[in-house]
C-alpha positions as CSV (number, residue, x, y, z in Angstrom):
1,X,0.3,18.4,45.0
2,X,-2.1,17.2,42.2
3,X,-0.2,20.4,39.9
4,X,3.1,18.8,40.4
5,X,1.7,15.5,39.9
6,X,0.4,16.2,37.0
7,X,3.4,18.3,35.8
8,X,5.2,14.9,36.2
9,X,3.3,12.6,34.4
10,X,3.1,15.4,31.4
11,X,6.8,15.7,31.3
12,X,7.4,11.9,31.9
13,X,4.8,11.7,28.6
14,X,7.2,14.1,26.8
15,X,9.8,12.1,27.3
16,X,8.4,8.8,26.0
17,X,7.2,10.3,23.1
18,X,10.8,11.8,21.6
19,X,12.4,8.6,23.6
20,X,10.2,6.5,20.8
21,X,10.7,8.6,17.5
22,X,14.2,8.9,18.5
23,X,14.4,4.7,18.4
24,X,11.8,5.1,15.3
25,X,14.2,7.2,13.3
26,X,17.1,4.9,14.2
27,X,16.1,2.1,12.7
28,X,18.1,-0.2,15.2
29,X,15.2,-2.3,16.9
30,X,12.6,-3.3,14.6
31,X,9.4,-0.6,14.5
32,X,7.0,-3.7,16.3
33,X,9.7,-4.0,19.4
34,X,10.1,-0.4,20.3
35,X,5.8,0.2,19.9
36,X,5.6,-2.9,22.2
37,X,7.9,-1.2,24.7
38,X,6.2,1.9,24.6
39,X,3.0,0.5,25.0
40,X,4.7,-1.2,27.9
41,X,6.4,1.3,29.6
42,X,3.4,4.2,29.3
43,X,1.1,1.1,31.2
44,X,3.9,0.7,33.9
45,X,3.9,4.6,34.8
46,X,0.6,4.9,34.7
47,X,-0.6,2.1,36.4
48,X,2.6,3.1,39.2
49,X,1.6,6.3,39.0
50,X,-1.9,7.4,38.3
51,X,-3.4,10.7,36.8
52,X,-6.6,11.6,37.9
53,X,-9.6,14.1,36.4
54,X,-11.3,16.6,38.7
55,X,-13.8,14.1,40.0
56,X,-11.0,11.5,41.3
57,X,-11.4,9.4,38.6
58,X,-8.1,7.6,36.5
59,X,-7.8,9.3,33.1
60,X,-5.6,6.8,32.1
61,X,-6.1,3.3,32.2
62,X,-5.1,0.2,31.0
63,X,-8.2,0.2,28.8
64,X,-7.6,3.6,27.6
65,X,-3.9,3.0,26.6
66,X,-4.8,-0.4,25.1
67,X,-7.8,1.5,23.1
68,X,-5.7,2.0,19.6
69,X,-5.8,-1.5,19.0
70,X,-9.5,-1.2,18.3
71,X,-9.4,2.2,17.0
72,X,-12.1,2.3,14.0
73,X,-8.6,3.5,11.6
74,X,-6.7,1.1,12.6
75,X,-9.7,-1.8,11.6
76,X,-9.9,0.0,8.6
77,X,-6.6,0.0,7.4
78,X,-6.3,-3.7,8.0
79,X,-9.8,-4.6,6.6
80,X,-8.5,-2.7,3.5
81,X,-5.2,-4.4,3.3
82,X,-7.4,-7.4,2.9
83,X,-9.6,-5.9,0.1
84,X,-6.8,-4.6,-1.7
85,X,-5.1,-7.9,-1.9
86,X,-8.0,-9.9,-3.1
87,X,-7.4,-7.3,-6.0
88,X,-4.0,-7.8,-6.5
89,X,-4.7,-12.0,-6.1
90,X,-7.4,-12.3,-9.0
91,X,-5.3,-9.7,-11.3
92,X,-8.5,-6.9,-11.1
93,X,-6.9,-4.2,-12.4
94,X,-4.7,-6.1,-15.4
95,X,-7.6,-4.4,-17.7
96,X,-7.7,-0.6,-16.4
97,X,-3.7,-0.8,-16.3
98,X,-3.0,-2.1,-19.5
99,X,-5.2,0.6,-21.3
100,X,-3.6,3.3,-19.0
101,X,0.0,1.9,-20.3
102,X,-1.4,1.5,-23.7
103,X,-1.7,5.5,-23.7
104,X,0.8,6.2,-21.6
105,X,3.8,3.8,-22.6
106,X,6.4,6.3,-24.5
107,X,6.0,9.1,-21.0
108,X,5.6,7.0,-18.3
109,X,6.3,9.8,-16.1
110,X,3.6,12.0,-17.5
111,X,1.0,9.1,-16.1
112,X,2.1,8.9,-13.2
113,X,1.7,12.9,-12.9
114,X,-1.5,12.8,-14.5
115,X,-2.7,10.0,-11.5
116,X,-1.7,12.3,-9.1
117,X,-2.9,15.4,-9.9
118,X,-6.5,13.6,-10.1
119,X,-5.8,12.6,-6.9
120,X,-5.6,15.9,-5.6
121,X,-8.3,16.9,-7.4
122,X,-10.6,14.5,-6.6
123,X,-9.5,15.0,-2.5
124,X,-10.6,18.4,-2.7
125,X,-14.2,17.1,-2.8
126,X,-14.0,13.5,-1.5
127,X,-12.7,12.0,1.7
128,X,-9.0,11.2,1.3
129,X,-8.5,7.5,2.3
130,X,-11.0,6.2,-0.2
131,X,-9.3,8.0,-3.2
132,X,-6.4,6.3,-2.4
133,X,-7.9,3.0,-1.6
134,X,-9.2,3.3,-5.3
135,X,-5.4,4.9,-6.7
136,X,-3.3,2.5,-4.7
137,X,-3.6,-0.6,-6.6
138,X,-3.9,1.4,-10.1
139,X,-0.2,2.7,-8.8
140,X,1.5,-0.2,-7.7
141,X,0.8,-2.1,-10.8
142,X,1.3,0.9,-13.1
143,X,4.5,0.5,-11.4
144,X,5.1,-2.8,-11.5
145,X,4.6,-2.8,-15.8
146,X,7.1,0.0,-15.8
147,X,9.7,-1.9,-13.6
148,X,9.7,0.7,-10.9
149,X,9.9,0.3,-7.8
150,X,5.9,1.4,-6.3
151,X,8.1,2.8,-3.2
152,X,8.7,5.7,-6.2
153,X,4.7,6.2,-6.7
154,X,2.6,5.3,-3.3
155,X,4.1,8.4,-0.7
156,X,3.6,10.8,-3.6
157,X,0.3,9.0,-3.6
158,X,-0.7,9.5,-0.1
159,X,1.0,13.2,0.3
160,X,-0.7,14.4,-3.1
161,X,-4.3,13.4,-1.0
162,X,-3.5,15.3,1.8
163,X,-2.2,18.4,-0.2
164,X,-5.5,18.4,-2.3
165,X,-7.8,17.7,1.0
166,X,-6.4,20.5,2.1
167,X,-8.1,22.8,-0.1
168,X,-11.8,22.7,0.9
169,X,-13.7,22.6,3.8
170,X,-15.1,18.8,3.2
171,X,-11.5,17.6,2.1
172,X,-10.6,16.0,5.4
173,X,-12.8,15.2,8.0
174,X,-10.2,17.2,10.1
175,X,-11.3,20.2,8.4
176,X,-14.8,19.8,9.2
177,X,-14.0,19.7,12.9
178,X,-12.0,22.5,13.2
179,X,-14.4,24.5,10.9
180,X,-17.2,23.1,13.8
181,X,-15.2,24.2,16.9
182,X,-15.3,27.3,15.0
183,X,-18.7,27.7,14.5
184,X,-19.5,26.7,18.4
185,X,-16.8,29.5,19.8
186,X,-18.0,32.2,17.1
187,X,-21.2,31.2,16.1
188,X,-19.3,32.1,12.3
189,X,-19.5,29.6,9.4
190,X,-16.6,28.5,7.6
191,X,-17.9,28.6,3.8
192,X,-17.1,25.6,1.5
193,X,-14.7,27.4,-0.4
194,X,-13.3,30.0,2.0
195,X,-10.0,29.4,1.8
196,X,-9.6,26.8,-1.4
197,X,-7.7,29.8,-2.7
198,X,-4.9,29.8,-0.7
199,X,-5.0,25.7,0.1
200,X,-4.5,25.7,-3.9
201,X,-1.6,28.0,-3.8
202,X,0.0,26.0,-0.9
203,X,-0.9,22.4,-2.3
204,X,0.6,23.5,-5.6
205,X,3.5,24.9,-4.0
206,X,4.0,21.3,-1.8
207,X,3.2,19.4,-4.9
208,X,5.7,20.9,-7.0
209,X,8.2,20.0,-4.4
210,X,6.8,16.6,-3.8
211,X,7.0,15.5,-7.7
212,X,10.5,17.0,-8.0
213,X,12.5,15.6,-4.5
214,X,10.6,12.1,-4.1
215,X,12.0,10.2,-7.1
216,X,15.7,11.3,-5.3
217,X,14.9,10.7,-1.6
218,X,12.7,7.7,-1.4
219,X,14.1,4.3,-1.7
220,X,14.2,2.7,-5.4
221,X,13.5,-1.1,-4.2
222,X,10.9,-0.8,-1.6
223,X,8.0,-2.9,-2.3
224,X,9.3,-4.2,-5.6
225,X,8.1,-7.7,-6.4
226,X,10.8,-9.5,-8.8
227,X,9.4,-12.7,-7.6
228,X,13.0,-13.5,-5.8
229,X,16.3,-12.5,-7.5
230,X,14.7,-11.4,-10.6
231,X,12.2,-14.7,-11.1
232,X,9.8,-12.3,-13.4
233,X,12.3,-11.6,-15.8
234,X,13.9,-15.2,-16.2
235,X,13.5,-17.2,-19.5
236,X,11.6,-20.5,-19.6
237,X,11.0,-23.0,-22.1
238,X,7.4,-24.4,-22.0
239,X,4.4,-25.8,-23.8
240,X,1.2,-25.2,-24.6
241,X,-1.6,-27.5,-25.6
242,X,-4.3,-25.6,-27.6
243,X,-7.4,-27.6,-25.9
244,X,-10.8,-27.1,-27.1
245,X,-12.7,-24.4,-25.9
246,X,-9.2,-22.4,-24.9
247,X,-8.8,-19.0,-25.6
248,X,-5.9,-20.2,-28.3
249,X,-8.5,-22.4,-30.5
250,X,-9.0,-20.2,-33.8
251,X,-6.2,-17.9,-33.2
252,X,-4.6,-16.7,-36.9
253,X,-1.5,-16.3,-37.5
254,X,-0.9,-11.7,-38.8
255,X,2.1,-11.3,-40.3
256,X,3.7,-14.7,-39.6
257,X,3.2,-13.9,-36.1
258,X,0.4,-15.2,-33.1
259,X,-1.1,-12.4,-32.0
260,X,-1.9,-14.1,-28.7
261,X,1.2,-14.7,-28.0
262,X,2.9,-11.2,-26.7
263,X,6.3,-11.0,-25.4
264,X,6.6,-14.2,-25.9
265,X,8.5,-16.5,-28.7
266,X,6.7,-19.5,-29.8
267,X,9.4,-21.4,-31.1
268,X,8.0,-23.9,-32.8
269,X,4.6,-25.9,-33.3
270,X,3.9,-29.6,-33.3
271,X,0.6,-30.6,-35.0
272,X,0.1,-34.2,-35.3
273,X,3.7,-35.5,-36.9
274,X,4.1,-32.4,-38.6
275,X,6.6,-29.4,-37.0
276,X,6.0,-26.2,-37.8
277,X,8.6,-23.5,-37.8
278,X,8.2,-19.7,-37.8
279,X,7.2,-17.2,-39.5
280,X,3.6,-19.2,-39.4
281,X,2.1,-17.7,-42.2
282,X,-2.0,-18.4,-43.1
283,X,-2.0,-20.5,-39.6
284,X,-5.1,-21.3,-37.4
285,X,-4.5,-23.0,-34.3
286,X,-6.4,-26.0,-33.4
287,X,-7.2,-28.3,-30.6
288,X,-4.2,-31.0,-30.3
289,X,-1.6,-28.1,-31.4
290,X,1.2,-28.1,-28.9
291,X,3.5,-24.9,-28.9
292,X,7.0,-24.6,-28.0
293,X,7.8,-21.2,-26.2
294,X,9.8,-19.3,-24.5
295,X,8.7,-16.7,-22.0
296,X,9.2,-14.6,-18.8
297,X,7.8,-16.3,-15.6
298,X,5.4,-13.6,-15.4
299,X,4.2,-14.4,-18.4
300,X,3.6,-18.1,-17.8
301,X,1.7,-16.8,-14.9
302,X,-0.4,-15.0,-16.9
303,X,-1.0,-17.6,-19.2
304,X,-1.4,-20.4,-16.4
305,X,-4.2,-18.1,-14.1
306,X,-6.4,-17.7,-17.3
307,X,-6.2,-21.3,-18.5
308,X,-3.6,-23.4,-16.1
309,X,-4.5,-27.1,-18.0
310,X,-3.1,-25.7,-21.3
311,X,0.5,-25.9,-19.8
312,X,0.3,-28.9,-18.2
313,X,-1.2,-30.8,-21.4
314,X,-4.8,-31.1,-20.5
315,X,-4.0,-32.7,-17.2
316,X,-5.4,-30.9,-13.8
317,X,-4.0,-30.9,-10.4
318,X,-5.3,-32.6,-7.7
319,X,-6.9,-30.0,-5.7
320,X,-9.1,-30.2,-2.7
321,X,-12.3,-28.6,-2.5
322,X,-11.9,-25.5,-0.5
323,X,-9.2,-23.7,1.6
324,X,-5.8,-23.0,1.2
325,X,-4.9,-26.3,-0.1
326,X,-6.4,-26.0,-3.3
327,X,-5.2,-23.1,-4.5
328,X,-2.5,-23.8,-7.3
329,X,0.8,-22.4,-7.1
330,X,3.8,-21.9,-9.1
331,X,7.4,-22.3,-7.6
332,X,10.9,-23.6,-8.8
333,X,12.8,-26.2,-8.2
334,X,16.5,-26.6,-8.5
335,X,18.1,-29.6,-9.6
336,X,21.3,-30.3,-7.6
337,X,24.6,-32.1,-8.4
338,X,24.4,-35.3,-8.7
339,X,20.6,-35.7,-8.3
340,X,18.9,-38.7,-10.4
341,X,16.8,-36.6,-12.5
342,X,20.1,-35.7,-14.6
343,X,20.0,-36.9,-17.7
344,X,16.5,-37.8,-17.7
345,X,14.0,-36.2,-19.6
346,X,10.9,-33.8,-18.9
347,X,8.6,-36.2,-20.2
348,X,10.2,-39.2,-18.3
349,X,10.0,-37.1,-14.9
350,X,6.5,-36.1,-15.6
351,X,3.6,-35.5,-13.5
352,X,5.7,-37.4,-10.4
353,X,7.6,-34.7,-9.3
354,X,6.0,-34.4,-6.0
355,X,2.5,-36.6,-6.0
356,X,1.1,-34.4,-8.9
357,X,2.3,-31.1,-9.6
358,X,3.3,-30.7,-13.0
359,X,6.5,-29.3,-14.5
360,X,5.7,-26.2,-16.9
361,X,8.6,-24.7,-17.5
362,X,12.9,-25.3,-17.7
363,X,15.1,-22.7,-17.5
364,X,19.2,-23.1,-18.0
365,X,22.1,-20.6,-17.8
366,X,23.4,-22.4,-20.9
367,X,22.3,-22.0,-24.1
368,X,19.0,-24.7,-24.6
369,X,18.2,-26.8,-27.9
370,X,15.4,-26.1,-29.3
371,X,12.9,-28.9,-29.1
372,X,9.7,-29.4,-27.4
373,X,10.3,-29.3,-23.9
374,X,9.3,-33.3,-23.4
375,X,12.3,-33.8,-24.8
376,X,14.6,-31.9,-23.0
377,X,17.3,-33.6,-20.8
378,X,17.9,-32.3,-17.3
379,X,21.5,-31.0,-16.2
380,X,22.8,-30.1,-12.8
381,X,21.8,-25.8,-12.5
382,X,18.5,-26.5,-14.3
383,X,15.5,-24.1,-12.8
384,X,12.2,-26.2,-13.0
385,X,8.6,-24.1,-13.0
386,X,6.3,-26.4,-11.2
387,X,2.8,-26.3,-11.1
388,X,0.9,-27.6,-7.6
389,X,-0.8,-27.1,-4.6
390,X,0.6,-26.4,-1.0
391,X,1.0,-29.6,0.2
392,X,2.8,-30.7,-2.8
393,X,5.1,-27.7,-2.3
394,X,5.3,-28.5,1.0
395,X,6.6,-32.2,-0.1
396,X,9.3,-31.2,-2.2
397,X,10.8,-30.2,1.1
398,X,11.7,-33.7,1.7
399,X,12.7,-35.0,-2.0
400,X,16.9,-35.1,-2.4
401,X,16.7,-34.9,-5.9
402,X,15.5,-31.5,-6.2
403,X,15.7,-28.6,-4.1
404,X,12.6,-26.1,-3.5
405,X,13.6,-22.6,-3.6
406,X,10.9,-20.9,-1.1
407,X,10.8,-17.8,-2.1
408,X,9.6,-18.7,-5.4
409,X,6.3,-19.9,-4.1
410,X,3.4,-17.6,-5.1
411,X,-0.6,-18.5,-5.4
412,X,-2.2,-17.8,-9.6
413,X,-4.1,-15.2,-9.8
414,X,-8.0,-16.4,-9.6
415,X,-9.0,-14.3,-12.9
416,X,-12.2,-15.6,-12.7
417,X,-13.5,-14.0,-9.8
418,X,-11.7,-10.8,-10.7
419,X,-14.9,-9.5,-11.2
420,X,-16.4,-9.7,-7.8
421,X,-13.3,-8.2,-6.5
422,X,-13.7,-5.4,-8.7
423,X,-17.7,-5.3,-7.8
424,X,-16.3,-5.6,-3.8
425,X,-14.2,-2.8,-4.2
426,X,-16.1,-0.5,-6.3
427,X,-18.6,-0.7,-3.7
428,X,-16.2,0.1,-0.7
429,X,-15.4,3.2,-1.9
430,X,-18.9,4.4,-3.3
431,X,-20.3,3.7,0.1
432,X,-17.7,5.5,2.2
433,X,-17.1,8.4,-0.5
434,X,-20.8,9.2,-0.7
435,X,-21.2,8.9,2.6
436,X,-23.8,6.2,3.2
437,X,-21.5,4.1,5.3
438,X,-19.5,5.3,7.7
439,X,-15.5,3.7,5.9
440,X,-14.9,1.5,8.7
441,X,-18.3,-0.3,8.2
442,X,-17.7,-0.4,4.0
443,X,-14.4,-1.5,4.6
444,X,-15.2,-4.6,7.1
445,X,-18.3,-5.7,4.8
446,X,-15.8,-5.6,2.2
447,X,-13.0,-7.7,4.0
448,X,-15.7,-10.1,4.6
449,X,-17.0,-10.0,1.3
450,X,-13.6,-11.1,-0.6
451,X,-13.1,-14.0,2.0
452,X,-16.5,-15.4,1.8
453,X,-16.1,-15.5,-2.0
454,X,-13.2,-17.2,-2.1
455,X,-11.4,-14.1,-3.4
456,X,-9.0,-14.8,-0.8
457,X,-8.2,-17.9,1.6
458,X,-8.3,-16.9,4.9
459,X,-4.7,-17.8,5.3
460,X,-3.8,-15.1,2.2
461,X,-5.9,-12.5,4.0
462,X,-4.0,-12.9,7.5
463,X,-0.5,-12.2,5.3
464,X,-2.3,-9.5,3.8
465,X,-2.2,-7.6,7.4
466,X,1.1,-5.5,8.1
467,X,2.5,-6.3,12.0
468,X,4.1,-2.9,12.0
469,X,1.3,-0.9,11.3
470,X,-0.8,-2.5,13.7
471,X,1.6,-2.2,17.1
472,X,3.0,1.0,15.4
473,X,-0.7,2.4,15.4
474,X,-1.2,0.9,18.8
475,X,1.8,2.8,20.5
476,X,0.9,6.1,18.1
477,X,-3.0,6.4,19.6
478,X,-1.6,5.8,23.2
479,X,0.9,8.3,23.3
480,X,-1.4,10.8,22.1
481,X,-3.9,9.7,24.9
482,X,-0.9,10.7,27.0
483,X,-0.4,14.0,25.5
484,X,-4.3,14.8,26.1
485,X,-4.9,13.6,29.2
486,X,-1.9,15.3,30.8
487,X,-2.4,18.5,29.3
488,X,1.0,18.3,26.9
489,X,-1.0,19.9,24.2
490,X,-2.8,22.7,25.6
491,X,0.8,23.4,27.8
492,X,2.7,23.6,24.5
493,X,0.3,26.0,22.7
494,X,0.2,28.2,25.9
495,X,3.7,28.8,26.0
496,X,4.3,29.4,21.9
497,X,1.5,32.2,22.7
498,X,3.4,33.2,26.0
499,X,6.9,33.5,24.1
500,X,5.7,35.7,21.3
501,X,4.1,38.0,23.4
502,X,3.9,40.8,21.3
503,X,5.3,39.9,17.8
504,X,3.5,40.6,14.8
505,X,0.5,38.8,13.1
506,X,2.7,37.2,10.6
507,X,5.2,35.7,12.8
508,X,2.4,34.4,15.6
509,X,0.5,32.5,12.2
510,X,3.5,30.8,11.1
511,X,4.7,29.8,14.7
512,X,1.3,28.9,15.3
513,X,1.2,26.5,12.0
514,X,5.0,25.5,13.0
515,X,3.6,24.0,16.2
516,X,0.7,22.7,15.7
517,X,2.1,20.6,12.4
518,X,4.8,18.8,14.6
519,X,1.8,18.2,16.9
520,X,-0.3,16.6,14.3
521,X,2.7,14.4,13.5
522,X,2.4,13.2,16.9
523,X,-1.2,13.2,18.2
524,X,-4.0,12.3,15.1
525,X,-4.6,15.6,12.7
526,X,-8.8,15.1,14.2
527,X,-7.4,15.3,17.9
528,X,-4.8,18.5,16.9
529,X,-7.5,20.3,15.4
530,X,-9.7,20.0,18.0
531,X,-7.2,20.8,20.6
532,X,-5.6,24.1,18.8
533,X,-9.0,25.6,17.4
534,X,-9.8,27.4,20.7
535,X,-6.2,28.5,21.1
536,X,-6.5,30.2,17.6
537,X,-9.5,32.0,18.4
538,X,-8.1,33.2,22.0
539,X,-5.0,34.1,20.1
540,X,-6.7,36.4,17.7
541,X,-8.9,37.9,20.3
542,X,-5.8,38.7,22.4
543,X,-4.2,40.5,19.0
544,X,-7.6,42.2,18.0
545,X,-7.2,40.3,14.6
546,X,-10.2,38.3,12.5
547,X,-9.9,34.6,14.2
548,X,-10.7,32.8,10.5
549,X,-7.1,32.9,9.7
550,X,-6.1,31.8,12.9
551,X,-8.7,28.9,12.2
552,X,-7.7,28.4,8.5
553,X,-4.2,28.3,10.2
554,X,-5.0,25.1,12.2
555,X,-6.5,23.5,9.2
556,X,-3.8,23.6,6.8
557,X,-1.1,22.9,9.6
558,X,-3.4,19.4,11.2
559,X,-3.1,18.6,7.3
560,X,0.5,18.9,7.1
561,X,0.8,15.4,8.6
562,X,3.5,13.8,6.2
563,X,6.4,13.1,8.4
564,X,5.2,10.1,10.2
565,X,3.1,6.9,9.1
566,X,1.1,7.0,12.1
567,X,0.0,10.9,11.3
568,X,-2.5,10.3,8.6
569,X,-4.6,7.2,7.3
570,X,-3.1,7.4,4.1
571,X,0.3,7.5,5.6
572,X,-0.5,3.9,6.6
573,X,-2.5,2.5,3.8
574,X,1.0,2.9,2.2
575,X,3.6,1.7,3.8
576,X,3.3,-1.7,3.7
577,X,2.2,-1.7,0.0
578,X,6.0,0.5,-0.4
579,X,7.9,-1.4,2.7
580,X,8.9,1.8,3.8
581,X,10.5,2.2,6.9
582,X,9.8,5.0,10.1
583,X,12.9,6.9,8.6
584,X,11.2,6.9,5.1
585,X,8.6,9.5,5.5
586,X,10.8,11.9,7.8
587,X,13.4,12.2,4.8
588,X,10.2,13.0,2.6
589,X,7.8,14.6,5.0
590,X,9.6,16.9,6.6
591,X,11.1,19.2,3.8
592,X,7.7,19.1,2.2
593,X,6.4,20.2,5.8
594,X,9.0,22.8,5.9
595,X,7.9,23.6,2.1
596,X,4.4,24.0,2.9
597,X,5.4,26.1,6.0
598,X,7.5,28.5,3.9
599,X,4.7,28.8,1.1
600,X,2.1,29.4,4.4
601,X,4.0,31.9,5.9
602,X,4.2,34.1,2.8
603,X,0.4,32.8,1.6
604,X,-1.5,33.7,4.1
605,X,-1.1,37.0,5.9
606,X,-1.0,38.0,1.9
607,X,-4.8,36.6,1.2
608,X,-6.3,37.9,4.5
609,X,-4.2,41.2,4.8
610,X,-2.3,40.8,7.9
């Protein structure tokens, strides 16, 4: 009775699991509805219907289901989310991206393959999730300056790390495990380079593949930031006080041009009553200069998060000590129809916009005079850049003469604690690559670091965690429980070995990856290793053959985890940062799984002689 019991529960778990990547790959309920109703449903059956181990005990609970949500990967792909955004908020890496784009400008392309192949380099020898903790920001704002989408860049990110962990025995903590089930069946070592040279020959094989099919399958929008319907690359005029002590004072004019002043056209500049038009030949700015200008919004953001009074005149905002409500913001307004601010001037509206927050910028569909922007008169259409905090935001919500466009809203960048960001994540990744913190300690002291600095508010930090990873994680860890505890794994292995009773070396290694890949899309690579290990050795003993490439076998197919985000950490590290969807990494993953297969199959029984 306990057999068929337990047959039941196994087949029940089977059913659950192709029920949920079925609704996964469909994309028709969102990815955090059908993990709650998994997570659901498996507590139903079991609680209904209980499995029990050989000393009467349940082996799965409530607690044990419910255990991914506190799962040491999952805290540390949240806590990095956190770190990584405190990056992105105080503009960190402007400095290393701007001298890789300064070298790498005229063959963007050829960077991007240059970042990835040191990424698989680099994973050969070092734990995979903190190479790309340290690549993933470098990407998405390498792909940001180049006006790609990072949806191109982070999957190729994540899949290169895998490819190149693959490759030696202290790549992946899953080799390590497999290589120590080995040792305790055998009593054999696995060397640290024992099979690097075939892992090379596969990775290169995948990687080929991976740099030539992702820029046509993945999606060329996900993750994009244009700041709304193409806010970065509007036009706005504004003005710039040069005040003492500013990066502007002493600035010389090369050439007739400010070199200060980069994608951007100073139209003209206003020094006492005297205008000054370009080209500004033998000019040296001064305090009490005011510029006329014309830039991008990204630009103004730039210029606003290193200096913010120098656009607003001198003046400061009204901010509040500490919290979220201090932290300046820059959003757009839209002046209606009939609104009283037409015809009125920038100066005349001023400073009372909305108790405070300044106007730094106009934009118009029409073609603009050129004059300072004090002087500019309002028209129905007009786009206004405004300067303020989040209650004053939050107060243009109730004005009639204007109308707050949301979506514009985002925080400036705190440049001047970019460095402790920087010195926060530096240290995250030293201590988790070297091994002196385990990464889910590094990454939590981290998360706490950035908050406690002010780095990030704690309300930025709560948007900087993904809902769909976290439930999707959830439901991922407790259907693998399922799989484990019933026996699904050990079942399925049993009958591959069952069903090619007989067949020849070759064809039993390349089943044998087949299955156990599909497996470590399901269950976690760590738990698949450990699970298909023994197999591979009782395998090999049964066909008189040398177990190490049955071993080596398991390895490289608990690697080949690319065609779900829950499979690998680095899976989920980026797919919030690309807003890719379940659907995403099956288009990708599975033909490069199918490619490494192929590449395995003839690899392989070539290297060890079977």
């Amino acid at each position: 009775m306990e057999l068929i019991a337990t047959n039941i529960h196994m087949w029940v778990s089977f059913a659950v699991i192709i029920g949920a990547i079925i609704l996964y790959a469909s994309e028709r309920w969102p990815v955090e509805v059908v993990s709650l109703g998994v997570i659901a449903l498996l507590l139903l059956f079991f609680q209904l219907f209980p499995v029990y181990d050989a000393g009467g005990d349940p082996l799965l609970t409530a607690g044990n289901l419910l255990a991914g949500f506190a799962h040491p990967a999952l805290i540390t792909i949240l806590a990095l989310m956190v770190v990584g955004q405190s990056m992105s908020q105080t503009a960190a890496l402007d400095g290393p991206t701007t001298l890789l784009l300064r070298y790498g400008r005229r063959r963007p392309r050829m960077l991007i393959f240059c970042c990835l192949i040191a990424v698989m380099v680099i994973s050969a020898f070092l734990n995979d999730t903190p190479v790309v903790v340290m690549f993933l920001p470098i990407m998405i704002v390498l792909a940001n300056k180049m006006r790609e989408a990072p949806s191109q860049v982070l999957m190729p990110l994540s899949f290169a790390a895998i490819l190149g962990g693959m490759t030696t025995l202290i790549g992946t903590s899953t080799n390590l495990l497999a290589a120590g089930a080995y040792f305790s069946l055998t009593g054999e070592h696995i060397d640290f380079f024992d099979f690097t040279i075939p892992g090379a020959m596969i990775a290169l094989v995948g990687f080929t593949f991976l740099w030539f099919a992702a820029p046509r399958i993945l999606p060329k929008d996900g993750g994009l930031d244009t700041g709304g319907d193409g806010a970065g690359g509007k036009q706005y005029i504004a003005q710039l006080t040069v005040l003492k002590g500013s990066p502007y004072e002493g600035m010389q004019a090369v050439s007739g041009m400010l070199p200060g002043f980069k994608d951007t056209t100073v139209w003209l500049i206003e020094r006492g009553r005297q205008t000054l038009l370009p080209p500004f030949d033998e000019l040296t700015l001064k305090p009490g200069d005011t510029l006329t200008l014309v830039a991008t919004r990204d630009k103004l953001t730039d210029i606003a998060a290193e200096a913010p009074s120098v656009l607003m005149g001198g003046d400061t905002l009204s901010l509040s000590s500490s919290g979220e409500k201090g932290v300046p913001h820059l959003f757009e307004v839209l002046v209606p129809p009939a609104s009283p601010l037409e015809g009125r001037t920038v100066a005349q509206v001023g400073a009372q916009l909305s108790g405070g927050s300044v106007i730094i910028g106009v934009q118009r569909r029409s073609r603009m005079m050129r004059g300072v922007i004090g002087s500019v008169r309002l028209e129905a259409g007009d786009i206004l850049l405004v300067c303020g905090t989040g209650p004053q935001m939050r107060h243009l919500r109730t004005r009639r003469d204007v109308i707050l466009m949301e979506w514009s809203g985002h925080a400036l960048p705190e440049k001047h604690k970019k460095w402790i960001a920087q010195l926060v994540f530096l240290s995250v990744v030293a201590s988790s690559a070297s091994g002196l913190l385990p990464i889910v300690v590094a990454s939590m002291l981290g998360a706490f670091a950035v908050v406690i600095t002010g780095c990030l508010t704690i309300g930025q930090a709560s948007r900087a965690l993904n809902r769909q990873v976290f439930l999707l994680v959830g439901a991922a860890l407790a259907m693998g429980a399922t799989m484990e505890a019933t026996g699904g794994a050990a079942f399925l292995g049993h009958q591959m070995v069952s069903a090619l009773d007989g067949a020849s070396s070759t064809v039993m290694l390349s089943a044998l990856f087949l299955l156990v890949a599909v497996i470590s899309n399901i269950l976690s690579n760590n738990t698949t290793a450990i699970l298909f290990t023994p197999i591979a050795v009782d395998v090999a003993t049964r066909l008189d053959l040398p177990p190490l490439p049955f071993v080596v076998t398991v390895i490289f197919a608990a690697n080949c985890s690319f065609a779900t985000p829950v499979s690998y950490q680095t899976n989920l590290l980026v797919m919030g940062p690309g807003n890719y969807g379940f659907t995403d990494y099956m288009k990708l993953g599975i033909p490069l799984a199918l490619v490494v297969w192929a590449a395995f199959s003839v690899v392989v029984p070539w290297h060890y002689g079977l």
